[in-house]
Structures are given as structure tokens and as C-alpha cells.
Backbone as a chain_set.jsonl record, in Angstrom:
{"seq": "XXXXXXXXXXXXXXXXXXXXXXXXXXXXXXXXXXXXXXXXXXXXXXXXXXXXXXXXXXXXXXXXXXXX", "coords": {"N": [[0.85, -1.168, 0.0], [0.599, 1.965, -0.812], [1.892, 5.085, 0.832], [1.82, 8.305, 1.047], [3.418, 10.886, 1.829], [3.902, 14.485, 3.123], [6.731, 15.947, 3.937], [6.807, 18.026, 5.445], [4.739, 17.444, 6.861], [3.426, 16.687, 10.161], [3.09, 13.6, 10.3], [5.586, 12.57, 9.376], [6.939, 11.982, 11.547], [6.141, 9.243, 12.358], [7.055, 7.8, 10.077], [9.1, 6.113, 9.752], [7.989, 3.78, 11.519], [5.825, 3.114, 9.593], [6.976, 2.087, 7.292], [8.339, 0.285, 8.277], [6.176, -1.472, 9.248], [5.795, -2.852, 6.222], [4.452, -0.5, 4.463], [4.676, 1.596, 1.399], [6.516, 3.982, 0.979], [6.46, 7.328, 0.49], [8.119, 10.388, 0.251], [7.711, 13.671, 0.274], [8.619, 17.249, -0.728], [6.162, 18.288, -0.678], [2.825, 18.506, -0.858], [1.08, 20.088, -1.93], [-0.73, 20.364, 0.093], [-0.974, 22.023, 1.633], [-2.858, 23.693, 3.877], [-4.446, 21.862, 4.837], [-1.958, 20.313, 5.177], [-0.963, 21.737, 7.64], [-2.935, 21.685, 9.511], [-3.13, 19.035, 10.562], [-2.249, 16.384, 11.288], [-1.812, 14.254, 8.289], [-1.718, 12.222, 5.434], [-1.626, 10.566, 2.593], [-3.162, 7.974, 0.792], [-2.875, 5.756, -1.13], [-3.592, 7.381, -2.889], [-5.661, 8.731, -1.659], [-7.323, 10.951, 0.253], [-6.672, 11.252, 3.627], [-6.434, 11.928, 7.539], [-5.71, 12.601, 10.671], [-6.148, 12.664, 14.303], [-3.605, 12.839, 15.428], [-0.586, 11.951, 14.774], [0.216, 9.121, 15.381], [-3.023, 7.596, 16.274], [-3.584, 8.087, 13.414], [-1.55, 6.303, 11.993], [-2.122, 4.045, 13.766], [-5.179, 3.871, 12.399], [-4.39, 3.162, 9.648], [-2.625, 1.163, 9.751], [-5.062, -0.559, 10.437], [-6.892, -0.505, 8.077], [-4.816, -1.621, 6.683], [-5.163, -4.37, 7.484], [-7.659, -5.202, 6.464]], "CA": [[0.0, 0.0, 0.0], [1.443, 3.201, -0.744], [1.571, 6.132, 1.621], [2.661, 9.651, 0.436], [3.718, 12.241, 2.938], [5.152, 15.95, 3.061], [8.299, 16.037, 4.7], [6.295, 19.155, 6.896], [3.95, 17.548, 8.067], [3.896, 15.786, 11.829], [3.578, 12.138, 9.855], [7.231, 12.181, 9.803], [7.778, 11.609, 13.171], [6.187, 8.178, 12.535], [7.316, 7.259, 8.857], [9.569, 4.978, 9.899], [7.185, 2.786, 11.797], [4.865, 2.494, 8.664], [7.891, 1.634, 6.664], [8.742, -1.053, 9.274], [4.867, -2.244, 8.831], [5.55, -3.106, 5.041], [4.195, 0.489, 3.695], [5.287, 1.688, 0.75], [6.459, 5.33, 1.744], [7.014, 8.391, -0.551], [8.244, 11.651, 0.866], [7.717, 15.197, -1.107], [9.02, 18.139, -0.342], [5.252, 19.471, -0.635], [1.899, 17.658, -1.611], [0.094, 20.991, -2.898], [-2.014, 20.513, 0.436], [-0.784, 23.149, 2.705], [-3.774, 24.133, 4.682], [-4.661, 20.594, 5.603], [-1.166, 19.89, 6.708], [-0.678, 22.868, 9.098], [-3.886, 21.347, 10.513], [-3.473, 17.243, 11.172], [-1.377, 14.856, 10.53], [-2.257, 13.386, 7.11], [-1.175, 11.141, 4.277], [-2.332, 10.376, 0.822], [-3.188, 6.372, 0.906], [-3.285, 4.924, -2.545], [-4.4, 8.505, -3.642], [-6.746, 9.019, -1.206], [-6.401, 11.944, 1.777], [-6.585, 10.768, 5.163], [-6.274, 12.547, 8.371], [-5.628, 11.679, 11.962], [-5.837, 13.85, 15.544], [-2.421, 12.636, 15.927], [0.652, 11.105, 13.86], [-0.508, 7.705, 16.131], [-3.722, 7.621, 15.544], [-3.252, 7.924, 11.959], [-0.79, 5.335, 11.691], [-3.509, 3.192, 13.831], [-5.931, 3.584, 11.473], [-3.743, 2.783, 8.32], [-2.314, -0.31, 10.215], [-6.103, -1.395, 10.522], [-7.036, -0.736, 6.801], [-4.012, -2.856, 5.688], [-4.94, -5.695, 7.854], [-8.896, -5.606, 6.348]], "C": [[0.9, 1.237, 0.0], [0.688, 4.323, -0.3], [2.266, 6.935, 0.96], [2.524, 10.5, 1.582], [4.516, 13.378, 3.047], [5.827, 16.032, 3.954], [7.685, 17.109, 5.766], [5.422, 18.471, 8.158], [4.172, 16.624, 9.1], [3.723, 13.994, 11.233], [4.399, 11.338, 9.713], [8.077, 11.848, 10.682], [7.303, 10.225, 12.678], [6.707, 7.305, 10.995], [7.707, 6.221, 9.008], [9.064, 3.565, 10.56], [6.039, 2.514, 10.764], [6.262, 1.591, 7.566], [8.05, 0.245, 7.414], [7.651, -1.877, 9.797], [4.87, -2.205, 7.371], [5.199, -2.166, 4.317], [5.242, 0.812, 2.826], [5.402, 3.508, 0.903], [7.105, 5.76, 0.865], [7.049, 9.206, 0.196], [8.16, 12.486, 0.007], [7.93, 16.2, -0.542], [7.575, 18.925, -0.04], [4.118, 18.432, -1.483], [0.943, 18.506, -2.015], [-0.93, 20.848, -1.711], [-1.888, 21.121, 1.905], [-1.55, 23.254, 3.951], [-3.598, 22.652, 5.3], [-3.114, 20.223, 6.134], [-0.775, 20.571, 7.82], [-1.756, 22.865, 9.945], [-3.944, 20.266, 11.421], [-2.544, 16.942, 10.931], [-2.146, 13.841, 9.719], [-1.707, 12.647, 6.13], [-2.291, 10.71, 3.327], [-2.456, 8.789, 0.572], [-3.861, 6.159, -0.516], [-4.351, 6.245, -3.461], [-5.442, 9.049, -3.037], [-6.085, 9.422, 0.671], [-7.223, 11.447, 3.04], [-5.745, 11.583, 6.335], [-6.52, 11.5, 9.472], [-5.731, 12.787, 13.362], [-4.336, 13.704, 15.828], [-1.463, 11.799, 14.971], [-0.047, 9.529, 14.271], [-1.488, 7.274, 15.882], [-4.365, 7.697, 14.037], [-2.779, 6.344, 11.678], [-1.356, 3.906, 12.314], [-4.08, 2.539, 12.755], [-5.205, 3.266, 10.098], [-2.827, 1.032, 8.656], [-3.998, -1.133, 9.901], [-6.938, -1.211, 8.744], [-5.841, -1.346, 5.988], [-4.724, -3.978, 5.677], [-6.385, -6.174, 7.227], [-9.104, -5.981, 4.936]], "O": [[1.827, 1.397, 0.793], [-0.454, 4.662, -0.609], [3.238, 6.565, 0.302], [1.458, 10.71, 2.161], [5.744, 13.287, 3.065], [5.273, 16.256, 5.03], [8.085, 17.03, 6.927], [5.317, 18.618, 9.376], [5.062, 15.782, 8.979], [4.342, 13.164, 11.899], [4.41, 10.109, 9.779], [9.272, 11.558, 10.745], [8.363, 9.651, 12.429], [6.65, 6.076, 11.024], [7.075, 5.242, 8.611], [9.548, 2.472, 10.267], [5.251, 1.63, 11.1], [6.141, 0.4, 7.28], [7.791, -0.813, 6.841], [7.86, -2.797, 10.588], [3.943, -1.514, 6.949], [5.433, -2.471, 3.148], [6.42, 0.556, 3.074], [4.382, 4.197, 0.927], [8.054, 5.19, 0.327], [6.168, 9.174, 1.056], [8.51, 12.186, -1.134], [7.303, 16.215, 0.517], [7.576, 19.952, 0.639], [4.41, 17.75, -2.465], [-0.085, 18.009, -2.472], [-2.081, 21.11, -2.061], [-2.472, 20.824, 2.947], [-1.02, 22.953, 5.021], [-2.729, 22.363, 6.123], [-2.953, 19.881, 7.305], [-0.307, 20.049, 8.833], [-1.849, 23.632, 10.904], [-4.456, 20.242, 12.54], [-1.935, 17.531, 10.037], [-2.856, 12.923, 10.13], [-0.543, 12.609, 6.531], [-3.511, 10.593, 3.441], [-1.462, 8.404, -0.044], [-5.024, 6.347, -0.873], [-5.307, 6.154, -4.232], [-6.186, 9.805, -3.662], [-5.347, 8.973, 1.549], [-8.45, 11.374, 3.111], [-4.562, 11.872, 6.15], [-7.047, 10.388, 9.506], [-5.207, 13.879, 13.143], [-3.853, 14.581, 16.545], [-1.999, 10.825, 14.442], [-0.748, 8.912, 13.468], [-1.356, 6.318, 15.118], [-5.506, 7.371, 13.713], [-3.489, 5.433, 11.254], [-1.203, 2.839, 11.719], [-3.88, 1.434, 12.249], [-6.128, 3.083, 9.304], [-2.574, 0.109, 7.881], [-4.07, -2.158, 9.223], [-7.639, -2.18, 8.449], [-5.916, -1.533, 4.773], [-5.028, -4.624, 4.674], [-6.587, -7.385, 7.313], [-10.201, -6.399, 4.563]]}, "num_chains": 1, "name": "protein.A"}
């Protein structure tokens, strides 16, 4: 499953634990989605935007849509 994430936003603190759950992880200097990342911690899953209250919670919920 491929995750995409802007190097800004707070997702980066956990990258390396999706990486180290099999994700397929892209970094970008910038995903054109500004607003939303100076709001959440989000990521782009197979093209599709996803938000979280927290880096953790995120990475939760993207653990539990692998495993389904």
C-alpha cells in the first residue's frame, strides 16, 4: 500500500514505523495541500487523503485498513 507524505507535516515523526509495517512510503518536499497539513497529521493512501488527531492515531488507522 502506498503512503505519500510531506516532509512538513507531523507524519514524519512516525514514517519509519509504517515503513517497518511493510508500507510503501514516498516523501515530497510538498503535496500541494498546505492548509490541511498545518492542521493534522495526514497522508495520501493509494491517492486518497486521510487525516488523523495525531501522527498515532493515523498510523492506527492505516495499520487497521491494511490488515482488512
Amino acid at each position: 500500500m502506498l503512503i505519500e507524505l510531506c516532509e512538513a507535516n507531523e507524519m514524519m515523526t512516525v514514517a519509519k514505523m509504517l515503513e517497518d509495517a511493510h508500507f510503501e512510503v514516498m516523501t515530497y518536499s510538498c503535496l500541494d495541500r498546505c492548509v490541511d497539513c498545518a492542521n493534522a497529521p495526514n497522508a495520501l493512501v493509494e491517492g486518497i487523503y486521510l487525516e488523523g488527531h495525531d501522527p498515532h492515531q493515523l498510523l492506527t488507522l492505516l495499520l487497521e485498513i491494511k490488515e482488512s
